[in-house]
N, C-alpha and C positions, 0 to 999 in steps of 0.2 A: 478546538479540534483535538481529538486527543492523540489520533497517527499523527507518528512522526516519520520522518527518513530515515532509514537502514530499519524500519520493525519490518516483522516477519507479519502476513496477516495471511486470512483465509477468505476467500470470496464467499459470499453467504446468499447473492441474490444474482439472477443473468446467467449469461450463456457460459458463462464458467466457474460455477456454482459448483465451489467443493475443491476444489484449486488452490494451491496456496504460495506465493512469493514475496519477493522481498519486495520495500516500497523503496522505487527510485528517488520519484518528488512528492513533493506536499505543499498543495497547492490552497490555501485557506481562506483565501478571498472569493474562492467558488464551492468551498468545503469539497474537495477532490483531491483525491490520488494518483497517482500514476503505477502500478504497480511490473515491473518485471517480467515479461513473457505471458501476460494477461489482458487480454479484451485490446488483439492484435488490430490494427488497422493498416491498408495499403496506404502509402502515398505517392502517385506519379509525380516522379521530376523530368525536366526537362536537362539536355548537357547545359551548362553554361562554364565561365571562363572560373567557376568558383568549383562547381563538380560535374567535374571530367568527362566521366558516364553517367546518363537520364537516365533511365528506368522505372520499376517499380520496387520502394523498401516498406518493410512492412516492420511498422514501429508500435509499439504500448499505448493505449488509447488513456484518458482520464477514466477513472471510476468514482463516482459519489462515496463519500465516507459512512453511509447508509449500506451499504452495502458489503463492506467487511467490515471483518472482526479480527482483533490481533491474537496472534498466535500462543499460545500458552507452550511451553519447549516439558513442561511439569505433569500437566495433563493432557497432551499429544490434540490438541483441539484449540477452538477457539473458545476467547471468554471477553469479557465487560472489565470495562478498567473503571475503578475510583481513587479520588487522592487522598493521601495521607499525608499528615507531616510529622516523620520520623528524623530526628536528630537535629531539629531547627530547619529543617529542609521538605518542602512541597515533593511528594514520588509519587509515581504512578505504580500501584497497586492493581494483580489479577485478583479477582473477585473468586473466581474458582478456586486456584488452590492456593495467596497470599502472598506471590512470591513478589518482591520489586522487581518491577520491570526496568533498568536501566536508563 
């Protein structure tokens, strides 16, 4: 999987197509994301002796890694990552404009 935590990506397919946030988790045993303020869900809780107030919170659902693309900061878009091994060391390279992705 080539998302990681803390990359920046763009939603590229769904109800929030065109969107773009930071990745919380990475989740790779199911190839999924969780991304930031993206593909919101409710969850009712009930009070218990653990949290206080029950309610409804409305928390970042998983998203398929199919479905975004990581953010390029270079060319203001998304782009395809391939590896390279620069300097005795495997990196993740953008395709579009070359830059090491970190």
């Amino acid at each position: 999987m080539n998302i990681k935590k803390n990359d920046t990506v763009v939603i590229i397919a769904g109800k929030d197509k065109g969107k773009s946030g930071k990745v919380i988790e990475s989740i790779p045993s199911k190839d999924k994301v969780i991304v930031e303020g993206i593909n919101m869900q409710a969850k009712h809780t009930k009070q218990t002796a653990k949290v206080q107030q029950g309610g409804i919170f409305h928390m970042p659902g998983p998203i398929h890694v199919s479905n975004v693309m990581l953010y390029d900061s270079k060319t203001k878009s998304g782009t395809r990552i391939r590896f390279e091994e620069r300097g005795g060391k495997k990196v993740r390279v953008s395709v579009k404009s070359g830059n090491v992705i970190e």
